[in-house]
N, C-alpha and C positions, 0 to 999 in steps of 0.2 A: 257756812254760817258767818253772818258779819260779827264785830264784837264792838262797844263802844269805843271812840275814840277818847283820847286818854289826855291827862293834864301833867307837864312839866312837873321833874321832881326837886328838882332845884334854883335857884337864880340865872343858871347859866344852859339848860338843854332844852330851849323853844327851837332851836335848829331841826335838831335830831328828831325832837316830838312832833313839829309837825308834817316835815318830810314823812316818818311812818305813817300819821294820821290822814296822810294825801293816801299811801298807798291801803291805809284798811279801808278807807270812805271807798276807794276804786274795786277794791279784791273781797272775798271770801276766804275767810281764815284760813282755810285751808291749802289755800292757792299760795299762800305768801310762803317763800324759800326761806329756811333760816339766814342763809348767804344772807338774803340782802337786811336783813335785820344786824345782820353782821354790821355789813361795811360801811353800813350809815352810818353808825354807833363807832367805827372803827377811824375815820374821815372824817367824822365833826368833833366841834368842842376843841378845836384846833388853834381858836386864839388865844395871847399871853394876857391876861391881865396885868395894872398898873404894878404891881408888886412881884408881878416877875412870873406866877405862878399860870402854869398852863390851865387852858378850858375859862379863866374866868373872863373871859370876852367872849365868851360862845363859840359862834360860829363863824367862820368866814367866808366872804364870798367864794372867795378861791375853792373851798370846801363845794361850797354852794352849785358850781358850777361844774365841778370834777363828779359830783353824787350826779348831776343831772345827767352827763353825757355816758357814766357808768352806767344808771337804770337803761340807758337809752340802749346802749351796747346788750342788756343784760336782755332786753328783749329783742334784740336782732339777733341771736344766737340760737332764741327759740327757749329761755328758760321760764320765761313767765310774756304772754301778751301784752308788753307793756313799751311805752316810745315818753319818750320825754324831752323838751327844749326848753334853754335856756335863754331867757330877754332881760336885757338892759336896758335904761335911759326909756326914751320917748315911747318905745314900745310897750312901757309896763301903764298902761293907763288903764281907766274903766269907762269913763265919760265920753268914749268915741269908740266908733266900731274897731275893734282889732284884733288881736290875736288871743291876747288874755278873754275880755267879753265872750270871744268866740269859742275858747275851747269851754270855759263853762256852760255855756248855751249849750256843747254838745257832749256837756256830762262828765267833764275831763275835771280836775282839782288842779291849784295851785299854791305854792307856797310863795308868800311875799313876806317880803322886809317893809316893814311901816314903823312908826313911832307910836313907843307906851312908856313915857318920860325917856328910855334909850331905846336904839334899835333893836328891833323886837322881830321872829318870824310867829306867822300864823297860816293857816290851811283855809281857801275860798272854797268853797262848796258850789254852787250855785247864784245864782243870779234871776231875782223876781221883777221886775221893771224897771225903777228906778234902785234896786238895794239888792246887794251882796249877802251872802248865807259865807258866814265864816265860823271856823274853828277855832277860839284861841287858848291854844294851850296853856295859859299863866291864869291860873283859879284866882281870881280876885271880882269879886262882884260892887268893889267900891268904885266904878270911877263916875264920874260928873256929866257927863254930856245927852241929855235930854234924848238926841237924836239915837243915840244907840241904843236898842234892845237888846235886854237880854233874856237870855231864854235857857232852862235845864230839860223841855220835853223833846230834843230831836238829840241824844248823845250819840248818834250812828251820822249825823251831818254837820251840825254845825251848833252854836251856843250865843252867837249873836248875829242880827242885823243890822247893816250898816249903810247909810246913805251912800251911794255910788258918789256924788257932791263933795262928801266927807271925806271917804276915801283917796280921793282926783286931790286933795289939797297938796299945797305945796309948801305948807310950813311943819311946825312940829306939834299939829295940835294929836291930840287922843286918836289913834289909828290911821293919821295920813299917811301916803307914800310918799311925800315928804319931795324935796328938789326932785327934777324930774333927769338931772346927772347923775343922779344917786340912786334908783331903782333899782329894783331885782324880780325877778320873778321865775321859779321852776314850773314847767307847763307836764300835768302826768296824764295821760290818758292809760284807760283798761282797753284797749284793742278790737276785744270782741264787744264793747259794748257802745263804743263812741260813736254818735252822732255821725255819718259822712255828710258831707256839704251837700248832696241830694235832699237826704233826710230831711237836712234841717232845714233846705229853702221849702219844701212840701209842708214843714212843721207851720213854718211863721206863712205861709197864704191860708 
């Protein structure tokens, strides 16, 4: 059984919410280990805020990249079907064929760091031609930018649509990935269910 994906319950846990929200979009509730609900929860919320106090800067990369190569190990062990990678810099793009585009195209999720007035993570679902199926975990339906829809009929995927154009920005507008030194991106795939590069050249002729 899938379950809906879920909304951040505070200022500070888009990390954590949507690393899960990557693996319920990929899993059947019942597949998912309490472990790894553990250690995500356990790993993030790991930075200081300006007052000294822990978790109020979220999440950190360093987190960010320890959670991915953790999942990774967690399925080369054989505990859940599951491989994960970690990309930086010029590889986190949507606007050009690459790794990210790629694993969406073949069913995979990922979690990216963009801008929503500060750094913010969210969960990519899929990819419709020019525009991204995203998850994002911070419940507010106020913001301004024409181009983004939003949507409450798909809670098992995603909550808004976003121009791939938008996305590729390089400044700090409403959901860009923002400098391209600055990227992140967690790559999740379900194993038994991903796309092989066969598949998917047979998909697109």
């Amino acid at each position: 059984m899938k379950t809906p994906l879920r909304y951040q319950i505070s200022e500070y846990d888009c990390g954590p919410t949507a690393f899960l929200n990557a693996v319920s979009f990929l899993f059947e509730r019942e597949q998912i280990p309490p472990e790894l609900i553990r250690n995500v929860m356990l790993y993030s919320l790991d930075s200081y805020g300006m007052d000294g106090e822990s978790g109020k800067s979220g999440t950190s990369r360093t987190a960010m990249m320890f959670l991915s190569h953790w999942l990774d190990g967690f399925g080369n062990v054989g505990r859940l079907p599951v491989s994960s990678r970690y990309l930086t810099g010029s590889a986190v793009r949507c606007g050009v064929a690459g790794e990210l585009t790629d694993a969406l195209r073949r069913g995979g999720a990922a979690v990216v760091r963009l801008m929503l007035d500060v750094d913010h993570y969210v969960t990519l679902t899929g990819i419709r031609d020019d525009r991204i199926l995203m998850f994002d975990p911070y419940y507010d339906n106020g913001f301004g930018e024409n181009a983004i829809q939003s949507t409450q009929e798909h809670p098992f995927s995603f909550n808004r649509i976003i121009p791939v154009s938008l996305l590729d920005r390089e400044d700090n507008a409403p959901y860009a990935l923002g400098k391209m030194e600055q990227r992140e991106a967690v790559l999740i795939f379900n194993n038994d269910r991903t796309l092989t590069a066969e598949k998917t050249i047979k998909y697109f002729i």
